[in-house]
C-alpha positions as CSV (number, residue, x, y, z in Angstrom):
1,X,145.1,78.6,147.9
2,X,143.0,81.5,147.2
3,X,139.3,81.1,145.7
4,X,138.0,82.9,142.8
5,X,134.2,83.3,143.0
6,X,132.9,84.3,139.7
7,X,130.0,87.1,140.5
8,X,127.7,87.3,137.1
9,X,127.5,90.8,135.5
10,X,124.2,92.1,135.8
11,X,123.3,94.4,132.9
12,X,120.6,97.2,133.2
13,X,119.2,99.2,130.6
14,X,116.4,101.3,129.5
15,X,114.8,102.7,126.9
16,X,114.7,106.3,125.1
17,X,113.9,108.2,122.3
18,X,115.5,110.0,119.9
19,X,115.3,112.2,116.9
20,X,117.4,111.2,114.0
21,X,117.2,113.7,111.0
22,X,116.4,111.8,108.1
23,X,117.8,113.3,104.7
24,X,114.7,114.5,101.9
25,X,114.6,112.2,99.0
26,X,115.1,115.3,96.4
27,X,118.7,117.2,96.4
28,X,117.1,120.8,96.9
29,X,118.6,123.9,98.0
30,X,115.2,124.7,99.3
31,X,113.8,127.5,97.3
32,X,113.1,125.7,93.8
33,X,109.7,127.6,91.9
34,X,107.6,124.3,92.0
35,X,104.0,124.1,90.0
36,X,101.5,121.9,91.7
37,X,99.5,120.0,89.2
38,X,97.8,118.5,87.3
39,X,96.0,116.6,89.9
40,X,93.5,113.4,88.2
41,X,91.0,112.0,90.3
42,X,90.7,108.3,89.3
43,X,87.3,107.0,88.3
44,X,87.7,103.5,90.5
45,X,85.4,100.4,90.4
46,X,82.0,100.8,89.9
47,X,79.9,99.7,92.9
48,X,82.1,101.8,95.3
49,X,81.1,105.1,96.6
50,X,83.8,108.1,95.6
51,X,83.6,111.9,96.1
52,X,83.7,114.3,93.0
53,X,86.2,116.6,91.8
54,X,85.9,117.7,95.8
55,X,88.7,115.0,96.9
56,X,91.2,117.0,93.8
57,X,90.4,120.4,95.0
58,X,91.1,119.5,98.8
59,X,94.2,117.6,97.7
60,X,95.4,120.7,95.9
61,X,94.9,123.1,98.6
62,X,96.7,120.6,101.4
63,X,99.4,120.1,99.4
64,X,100.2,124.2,98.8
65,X,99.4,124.7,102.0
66,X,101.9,122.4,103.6
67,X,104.3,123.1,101.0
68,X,104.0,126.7,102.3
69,X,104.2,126.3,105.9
70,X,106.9,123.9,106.1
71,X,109.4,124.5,103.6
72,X,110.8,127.4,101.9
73,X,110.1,126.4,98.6
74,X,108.6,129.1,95.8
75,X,105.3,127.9,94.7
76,X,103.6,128.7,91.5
77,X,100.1,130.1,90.8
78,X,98.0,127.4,89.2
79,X,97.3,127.3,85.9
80,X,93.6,128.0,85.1
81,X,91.7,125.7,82.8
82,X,94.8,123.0,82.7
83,X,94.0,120.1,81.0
84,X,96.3,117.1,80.2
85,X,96.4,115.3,77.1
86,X,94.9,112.3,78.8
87,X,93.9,110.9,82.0
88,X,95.7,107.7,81.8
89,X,98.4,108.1,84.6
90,X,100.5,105.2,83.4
91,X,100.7,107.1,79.7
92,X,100.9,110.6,81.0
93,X,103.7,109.6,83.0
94,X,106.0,108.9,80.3
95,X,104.9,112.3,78.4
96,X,108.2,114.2,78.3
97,X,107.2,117.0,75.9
98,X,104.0,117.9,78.2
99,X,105.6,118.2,81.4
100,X,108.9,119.9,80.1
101,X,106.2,122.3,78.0
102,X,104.5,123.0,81.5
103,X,107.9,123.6,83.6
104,X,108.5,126.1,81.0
105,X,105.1,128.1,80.9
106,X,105.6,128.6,84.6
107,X,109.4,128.8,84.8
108,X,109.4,125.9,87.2
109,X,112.0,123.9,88.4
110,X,109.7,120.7,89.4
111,X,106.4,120.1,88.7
112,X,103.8,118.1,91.5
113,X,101.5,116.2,90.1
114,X,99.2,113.5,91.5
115,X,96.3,110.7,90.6
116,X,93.8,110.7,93.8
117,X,91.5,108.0,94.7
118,X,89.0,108.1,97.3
119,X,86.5,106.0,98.6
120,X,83.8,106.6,100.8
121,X,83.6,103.6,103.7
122,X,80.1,102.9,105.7
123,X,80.2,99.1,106.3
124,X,80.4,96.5,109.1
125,X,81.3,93.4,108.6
126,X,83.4,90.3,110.1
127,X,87.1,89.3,109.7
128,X,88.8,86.5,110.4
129,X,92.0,86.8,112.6
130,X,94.6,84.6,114.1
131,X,95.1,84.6,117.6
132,X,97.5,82.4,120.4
133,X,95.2,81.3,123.1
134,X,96.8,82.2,126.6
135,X,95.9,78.8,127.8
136,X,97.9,76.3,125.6
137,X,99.5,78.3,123.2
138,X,98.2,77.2,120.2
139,X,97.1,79.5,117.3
140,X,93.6,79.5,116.4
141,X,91.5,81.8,114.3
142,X,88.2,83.9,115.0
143,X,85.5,86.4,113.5
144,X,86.2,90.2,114.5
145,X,83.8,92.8,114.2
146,X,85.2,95.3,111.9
147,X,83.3,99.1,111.0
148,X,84.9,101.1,108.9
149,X,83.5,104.8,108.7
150,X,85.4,107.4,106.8
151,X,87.5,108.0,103.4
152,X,90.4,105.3,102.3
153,X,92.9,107.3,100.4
154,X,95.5,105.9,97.6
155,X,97.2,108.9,95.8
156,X,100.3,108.6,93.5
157,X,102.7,111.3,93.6
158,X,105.0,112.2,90.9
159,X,107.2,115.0,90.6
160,X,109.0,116.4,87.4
161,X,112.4,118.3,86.6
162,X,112.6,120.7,84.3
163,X,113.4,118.7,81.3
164,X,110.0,116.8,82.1
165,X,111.5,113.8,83.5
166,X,110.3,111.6,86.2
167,X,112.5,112.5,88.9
168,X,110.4,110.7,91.7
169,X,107.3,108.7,92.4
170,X,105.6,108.2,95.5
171,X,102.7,105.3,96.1
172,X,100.8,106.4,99.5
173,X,97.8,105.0,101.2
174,X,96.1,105.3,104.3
175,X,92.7,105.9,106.2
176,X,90.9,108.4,108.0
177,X,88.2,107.7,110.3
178,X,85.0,110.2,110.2
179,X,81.4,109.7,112.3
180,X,78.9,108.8,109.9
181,X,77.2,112.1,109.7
182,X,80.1,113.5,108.5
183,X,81.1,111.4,105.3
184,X,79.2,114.1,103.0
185,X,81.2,116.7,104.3
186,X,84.9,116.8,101.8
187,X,86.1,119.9,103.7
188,X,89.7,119.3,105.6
189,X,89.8,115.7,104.1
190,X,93.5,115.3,104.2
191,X,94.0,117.2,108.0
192,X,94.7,114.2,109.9
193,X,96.4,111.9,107.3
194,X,99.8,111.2,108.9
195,X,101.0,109.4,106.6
196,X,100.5,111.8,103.9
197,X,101.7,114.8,105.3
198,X,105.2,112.4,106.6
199,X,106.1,111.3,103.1
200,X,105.0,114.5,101.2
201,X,107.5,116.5,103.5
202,X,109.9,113.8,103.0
203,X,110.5,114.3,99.9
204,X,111.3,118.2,99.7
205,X,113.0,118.9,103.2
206,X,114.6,116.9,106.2
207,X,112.6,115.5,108.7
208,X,113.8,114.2,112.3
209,X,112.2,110.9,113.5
210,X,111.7,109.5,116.4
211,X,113.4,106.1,117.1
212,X,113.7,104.0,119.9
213,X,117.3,102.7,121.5
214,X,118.5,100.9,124.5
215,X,121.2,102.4,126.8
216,X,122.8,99.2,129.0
217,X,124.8,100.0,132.3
């Protein structure tokens, strides 16, 4: 009688990367005549420290500027002196006439807009946080230094066809970290904002991303 010993399969694997291309959120052929603004600055709570009209300016200069660089897209001069009918975002939204009006003083196919709002962080101060002690495994909770030192972004970003319809809307928010010394200056403000810069571009053009996957042998 012959004896069948049963070896077990050992399975290996490791991981990689790898760039998957992530389709824009807009159908564009790429060189659509696109106006950039208005951009509001919301007023925020009172008791919190914002920048002035500085954090729209910046905002409006990033977002040409990457437009520009990274996509092929036709973009407008601005319009000097451009006032909206109000500065209620949630209204001015839903104001067909004026955006279709403002597509067709510039001959644009979309219009950029965005509401900005930025405040200034100096603080330290303790959080509470859950953590699994090594020892018996049990969850407890403790106070965590926490300093914060730089500009906490939330911008909305909206973007208009030609007809003045809301064609997409875009809630972002992130941090950026600057040495104390440096919180007056509003120069570069958006350079390092990762997150911004990801989701603006995805919207316009494709965008490869890198993903992690396990190849077993």
């Amino acid at each position: 009688m012959a004896l069948l010993a049963t070896v077990p399969a050992v399975v290996s694997g490791r991981e990689v990367r790898m760039g998957l291309r992530v389709a824009p959120k807009l159908d564009l052929t790429g060189g659509e005549r696109v106006f950039i603004g208005p951009i509001l600055l919301e007023p925020g709570d009172e008791g919190t420290r914002r920048v002035d009209v500085s954090a729209v300016r910046e905002l409006d200069r990033y977002v040409r500027r990457l437009l520009r660089r990274q996509t092929r897209l036709n973009l407008l001069p601005p319009e000097e002196g451009l006032t909206p009918p109000t500065a209620d975002v949630t209204a001015l939204r839903g104001m067909t006439d004026f955006w279709r009006d403002l597509a067709g003083r510039h001959g644009a196919d979309l219009v950029v807009a965005a509401s900005v709002d930025v405040e200034v962080l100096d603080r330290t101060g303790y959080s509470t946080e859950k953590y699994v002690s090594p020892e018996d495994g049990k969850t407890y909770f403790r106070q965590v230094l926490i300093e914060e030192t730089g500009f906490k972004y939330d911008i909305l970003l909206m973007v208009f066809d030609a007809a003045g319809a809301l064609v997409l809307e875009e809630q972002i928010s992130d941090f950026q970290e600057r040495q104390p010394r440096k919180l007056d200056e509003f120069t570069d403000m958006y350079e390092d904002l990762y997150t911004l810069e990801n989701r603006l571009l995805g919207v316009f053009v494709p965008r490869v991303v890198l993903a992690r996957r396990y190849l077993y042998s």
